[in-house]
N, C-alpha and C positions, 0 to 999 in steps of 0.2 A: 204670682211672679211679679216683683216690683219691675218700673221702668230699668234701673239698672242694670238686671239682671236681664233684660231684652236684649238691651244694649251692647252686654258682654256678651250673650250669643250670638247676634250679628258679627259683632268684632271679630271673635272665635271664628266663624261661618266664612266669611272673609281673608281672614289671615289663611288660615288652612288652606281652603280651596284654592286661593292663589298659589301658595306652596307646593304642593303635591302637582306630580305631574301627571297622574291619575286619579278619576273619580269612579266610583261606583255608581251607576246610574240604573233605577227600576224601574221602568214603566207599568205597564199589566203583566210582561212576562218576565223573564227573568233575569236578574242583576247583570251588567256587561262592567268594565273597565273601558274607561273609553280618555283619549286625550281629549283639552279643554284649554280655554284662555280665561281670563276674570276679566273681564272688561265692563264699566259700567254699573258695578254692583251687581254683576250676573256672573256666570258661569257661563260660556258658549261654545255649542261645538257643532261642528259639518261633518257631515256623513252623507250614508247613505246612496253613494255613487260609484262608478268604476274605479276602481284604485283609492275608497276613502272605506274608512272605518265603517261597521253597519251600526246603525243606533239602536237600538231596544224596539221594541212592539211599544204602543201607547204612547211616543211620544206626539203628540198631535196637542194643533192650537187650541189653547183654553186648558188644556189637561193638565194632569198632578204629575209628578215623579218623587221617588224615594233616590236623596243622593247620598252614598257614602261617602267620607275621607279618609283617606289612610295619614298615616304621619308621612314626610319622604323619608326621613333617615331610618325608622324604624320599623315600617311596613304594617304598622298596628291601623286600627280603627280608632280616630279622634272625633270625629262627631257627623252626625246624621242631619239632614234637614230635609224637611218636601220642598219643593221646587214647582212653581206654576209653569206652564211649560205656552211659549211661544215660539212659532217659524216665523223667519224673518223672510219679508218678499223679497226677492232681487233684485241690484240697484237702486232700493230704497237707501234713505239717510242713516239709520239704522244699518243696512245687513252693510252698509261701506265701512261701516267704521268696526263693526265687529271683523268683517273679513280682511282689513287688514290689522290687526291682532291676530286671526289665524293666520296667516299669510306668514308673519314674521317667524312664527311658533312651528309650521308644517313643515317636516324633517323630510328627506330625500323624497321630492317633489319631482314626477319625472317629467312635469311641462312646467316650471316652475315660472316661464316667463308667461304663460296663456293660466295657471292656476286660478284668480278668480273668475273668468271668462267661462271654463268646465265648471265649478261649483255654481256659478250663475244657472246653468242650462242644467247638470245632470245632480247637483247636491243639494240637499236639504240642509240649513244652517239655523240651529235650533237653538232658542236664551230660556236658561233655567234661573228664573229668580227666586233666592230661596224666603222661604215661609217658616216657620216654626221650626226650631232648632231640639237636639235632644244630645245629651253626651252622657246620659244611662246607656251606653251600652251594653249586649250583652257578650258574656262572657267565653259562649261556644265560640268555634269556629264558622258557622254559619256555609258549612262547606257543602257543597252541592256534588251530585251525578253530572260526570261531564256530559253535553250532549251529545246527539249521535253524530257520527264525522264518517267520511270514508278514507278519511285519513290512515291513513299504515305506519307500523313500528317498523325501523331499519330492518333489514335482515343482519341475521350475527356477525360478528366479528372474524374478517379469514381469521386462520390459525396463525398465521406467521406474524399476525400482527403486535401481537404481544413480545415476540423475539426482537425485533423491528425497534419496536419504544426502548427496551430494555441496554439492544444496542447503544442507541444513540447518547444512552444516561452516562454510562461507564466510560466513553469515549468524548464526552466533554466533561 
């Protein structure tokens, strides 16, 4: 692999990740979807607390991860790369400037004026810098067995409901 070709997969690596507004992220157990900011030439994201996304198994300092991207408009896989995995401590130089990048990016926030003050105390805010790049991807769908959930399906549909929709169509 010549220099250039490094180069265009960092550029790649970067363009994307910023793009997308999810990544696929695998640490030792199993791939998540998880939101992110690109800040700094990384990938950064907070988890792992009351009211925040949970982050994968294995993301811990020093460690590897396997990151997906999807395209956004298309929903496809555009390239892969490992990721070295650092936690940033709180109130360091670092985790300020990463966390306001999440900050401006964290959607319906319900303490929005105390938000890095809880991520300080209860969240883990994780920099994935990526490492080797790959755009062989493969071809399956790479689709998994949901986990287990205790989640439940609705119960049916009353019957009248259908009469109900059907009303309202004909009468506008």
């Amino acid at each position: 692999m010549t220099a250039a070709d490094v180069l265009l997969d960092r550029a790649l690596v970067e363009e994307a990740t910023k793009k997308s507004g999810l990544i696929w992220v695998r640490g030792s157990g199993r791939a998540q979807a998880l939101w992110h900011v690109w800040h700094d030439g990384a990938a950064v994201l907070v988890g792992d607390g009351p009211g925040e996304q949970p982050l994968p198994a294995g993301l811990e300092p020093g460690g590897a991860a396997e990151v997906t991207v999807r395209s956004k408009d298309k929903g496809g896989r555009i390239v892969a790369w490992t990721a070295a995995v650092a936690v940033l401590a709180p109130h360091s130089e670092e985790w300020e400037a990463a966390v306001g990048e999440l900050r401006g990016k964290r959607l319906n926030a319900p303490d929005a004026d105390r938000l890095t003050e809880r991520w300080a105390r209860t969240c883990r805010v994780v920099r994935l810098t990526p490492g080797a790049a790959r755009t062989d991807l493969p071809r399956s769908s790479l689709a998994a067995v949901p986990p287990p959930t205790t989640a439940t399906t609705r119960h049916p549909v009353p019957a009248a409901l259908p009469r109900l929709l059907l009303k309202r169509r004909r009468t506008s």
